[in-house]
C-alpha positions as CSV (number, residue, x, y, z in Angstrom):
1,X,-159.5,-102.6,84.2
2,X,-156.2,-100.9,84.8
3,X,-157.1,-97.8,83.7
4,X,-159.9,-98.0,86.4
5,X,-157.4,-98.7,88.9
6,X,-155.8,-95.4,88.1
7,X,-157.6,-93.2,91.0
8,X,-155.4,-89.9,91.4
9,X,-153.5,-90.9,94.4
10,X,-149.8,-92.6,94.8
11,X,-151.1,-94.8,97.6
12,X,-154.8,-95.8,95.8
13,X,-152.7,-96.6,92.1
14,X,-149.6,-98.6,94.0
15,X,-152.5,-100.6,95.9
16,X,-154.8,-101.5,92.9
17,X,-152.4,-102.0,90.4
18,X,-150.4,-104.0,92.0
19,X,-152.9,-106.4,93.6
20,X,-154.5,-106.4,89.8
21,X,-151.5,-107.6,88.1
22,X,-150.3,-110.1,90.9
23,X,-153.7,-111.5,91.7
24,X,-156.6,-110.5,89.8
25,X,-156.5,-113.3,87.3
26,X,-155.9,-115.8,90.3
27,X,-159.1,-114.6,92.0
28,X,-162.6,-116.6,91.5
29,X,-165.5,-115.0,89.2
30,X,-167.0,-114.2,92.4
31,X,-163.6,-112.2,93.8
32,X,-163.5,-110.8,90.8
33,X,-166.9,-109.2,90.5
34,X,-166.3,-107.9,93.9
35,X,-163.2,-106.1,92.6
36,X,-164.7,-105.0,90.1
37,X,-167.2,-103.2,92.4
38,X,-164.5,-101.9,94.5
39,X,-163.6,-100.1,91.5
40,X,-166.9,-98.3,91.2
41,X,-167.2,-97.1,94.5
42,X,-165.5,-93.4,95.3
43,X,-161.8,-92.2,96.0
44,X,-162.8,-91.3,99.7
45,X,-164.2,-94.7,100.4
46,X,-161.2,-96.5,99.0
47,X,-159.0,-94.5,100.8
48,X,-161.1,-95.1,103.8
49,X,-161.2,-99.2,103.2
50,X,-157.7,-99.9,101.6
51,X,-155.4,-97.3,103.9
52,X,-157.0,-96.4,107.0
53,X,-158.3,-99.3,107.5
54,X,-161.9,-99.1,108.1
55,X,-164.8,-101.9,106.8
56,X,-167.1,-101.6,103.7
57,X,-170.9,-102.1,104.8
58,X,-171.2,-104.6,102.7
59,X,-169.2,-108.4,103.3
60,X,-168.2,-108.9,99.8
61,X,-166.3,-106.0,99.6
62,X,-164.4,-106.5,103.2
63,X,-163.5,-109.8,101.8
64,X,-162.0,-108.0,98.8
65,X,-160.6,-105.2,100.5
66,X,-158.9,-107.7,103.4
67,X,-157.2,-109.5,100.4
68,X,-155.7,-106.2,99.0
69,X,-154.5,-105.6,102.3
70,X,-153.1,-108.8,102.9
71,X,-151.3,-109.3,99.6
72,X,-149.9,-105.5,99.5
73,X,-148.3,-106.8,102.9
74,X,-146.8,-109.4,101.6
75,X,-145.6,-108.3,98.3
76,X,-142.4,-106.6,97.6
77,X,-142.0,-103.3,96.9
């Protein structure tokens, strides 16, 4: 799973990683599938979700993606 995380960019890496280690295992089996979809969908639509801000189509993965957002706000750096 980590190694799927890994996506080529500083800002994509910092933001998966980190939300994997800290709350991944916390997450319910639903949370986590919906991560794990995250993970399959491409670089540009990440980017476009997890730093500029804009919505998935799809409500599992806004869920997901508002969560990332959330806790990469409130984590230290």
């Amino acid at each position: 799973m980590r190694w799927r995380c890994r996506r080529g960019t500083k800002e994509l890496d910092l933001l998966l990683e980190r939300f994997l280690t800290a709350h991944y295992a916390q997450l319910a089996a639903a949370e986590q599938a919906a991560f794990e979809r995250l993970l399959a969908q491409e670089d540009h639509a990440l980017q476009a979700w997890l730093i500029y801000g804009e919505s998935p189509p799809d409500a599992e993965l806004t869920r997901i993606v508002e969560r990332i957002r959330s806790s990469h706000l409130l984590s230290p750096r």
